[in-house]
N, C-alpha and C positions, 0 to 999 in steps of 0.2 A: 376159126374165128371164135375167139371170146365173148362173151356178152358179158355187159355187168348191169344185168340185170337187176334194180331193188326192191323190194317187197316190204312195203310197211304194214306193220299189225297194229292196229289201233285195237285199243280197248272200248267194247260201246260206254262204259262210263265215262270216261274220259271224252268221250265224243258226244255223247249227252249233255255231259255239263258243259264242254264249250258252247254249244249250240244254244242252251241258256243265257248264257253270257254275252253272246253277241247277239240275241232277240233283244234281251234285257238294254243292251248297251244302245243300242237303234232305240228302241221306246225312250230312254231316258235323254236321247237327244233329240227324239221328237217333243216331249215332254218341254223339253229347255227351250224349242224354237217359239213353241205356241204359246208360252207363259211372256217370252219376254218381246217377242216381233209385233209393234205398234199393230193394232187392227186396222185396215183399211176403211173398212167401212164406221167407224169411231167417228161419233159426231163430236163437235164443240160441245162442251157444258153451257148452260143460260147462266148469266149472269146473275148472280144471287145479290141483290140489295140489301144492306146490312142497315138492320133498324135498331135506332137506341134500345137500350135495356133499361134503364134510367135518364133521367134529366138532372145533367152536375149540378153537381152542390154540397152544401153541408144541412142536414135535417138533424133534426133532435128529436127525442122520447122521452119523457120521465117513467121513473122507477121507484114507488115506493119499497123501503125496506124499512119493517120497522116505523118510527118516528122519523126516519129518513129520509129523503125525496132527492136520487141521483139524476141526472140528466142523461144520456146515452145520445152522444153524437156520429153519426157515419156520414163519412165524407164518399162521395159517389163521382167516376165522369162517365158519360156516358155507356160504356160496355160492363160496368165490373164497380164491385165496393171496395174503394180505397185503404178506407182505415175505420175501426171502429174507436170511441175514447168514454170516460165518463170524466166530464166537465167540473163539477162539484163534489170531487172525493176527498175526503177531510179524514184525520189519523182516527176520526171515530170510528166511523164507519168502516176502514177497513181494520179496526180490532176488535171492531164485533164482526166483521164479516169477512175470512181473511182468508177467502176460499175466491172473493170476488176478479182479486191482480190475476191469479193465475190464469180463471175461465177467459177473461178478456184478453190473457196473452195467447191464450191457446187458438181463441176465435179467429186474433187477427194473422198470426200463423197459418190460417188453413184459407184467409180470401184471397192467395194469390192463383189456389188452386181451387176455387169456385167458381160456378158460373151462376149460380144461383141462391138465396139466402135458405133455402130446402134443405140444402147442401154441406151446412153446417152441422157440425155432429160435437156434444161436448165430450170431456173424459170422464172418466168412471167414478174420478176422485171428487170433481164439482160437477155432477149433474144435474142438480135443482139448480142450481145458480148457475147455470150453463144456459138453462133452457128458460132461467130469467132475462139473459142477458138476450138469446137468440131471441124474442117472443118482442123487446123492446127495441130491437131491431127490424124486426118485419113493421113493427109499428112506426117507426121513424119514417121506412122506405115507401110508405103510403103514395104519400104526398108526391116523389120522383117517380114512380112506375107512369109513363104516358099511359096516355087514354086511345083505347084501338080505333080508329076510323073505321 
């Protein structure tokens, strides 16, 4: 009678590192079950009532510059500041002051990502006049922040 008998020689490295691999492979799908399988026990969230941030409208601020007196209008609706403008800018005003087009473009470029007038930041090239413009701003929005109960 024959036998065919086999004999496998494993290397313990080789048997080491699988055995890694397949601990590893189990935790990483334990890992995946508990990140993504709903909790059971997960309550509803309470219903968050959303309160104005403002009262729509258009408010104004004056600005003096100089012998000048600009107007700063923001337009508001209730969650967020629409638009920012200055009302009465005449070719004087911005040849003496020709730093003012850009900060007012740069401001209103940055309210679609604000949630706050805090949140305004000027650039490096009109920062005085940046933080004229933001400062007659906070002043305009006075009047639309409600009053807390």
């Amino acid at each position: 009678m024959s036998s065919n008998t086999k004999i496998l020689i494993f290397k313990a490295k080789e048997l080491i590192y699988t055995i890694i691999f397949v601990v590893l492979g189990i935790l990483l799908l334990l890992l995946l079950l508990f990140m993504f399988l709903p909790d059971k026990a997960e309550q509803p969230l309470p219903e968050v009532t959303e309160t104005a941030a403002y009262i729509p409208g258009v408010y104004s601020s004056t600005v003096q510059l100089g012998e000048s007196t600009l107007d700063v209008q923001v337009t508001v609706d209730s969650n967020r500041i629409c638009d920012v403008s200055i009302v009465n800018l005449n070719e004087t005003v911005t040849t003496m002051y020709p730093l003012l087009t850009p900060a007012l473009e740069e401001i209103n470029s940055q309210l679609p990502d604000i949630e706050s007038v805090d949140e305004l930041t000027g650039s490096a090239d009109s920062q005085y006049t940046s933080v004229i413009l933001i400062q007659a701003i906070k002043n305009a929005l006075e009047p639309a922040i409600p009053e807390s109960e």
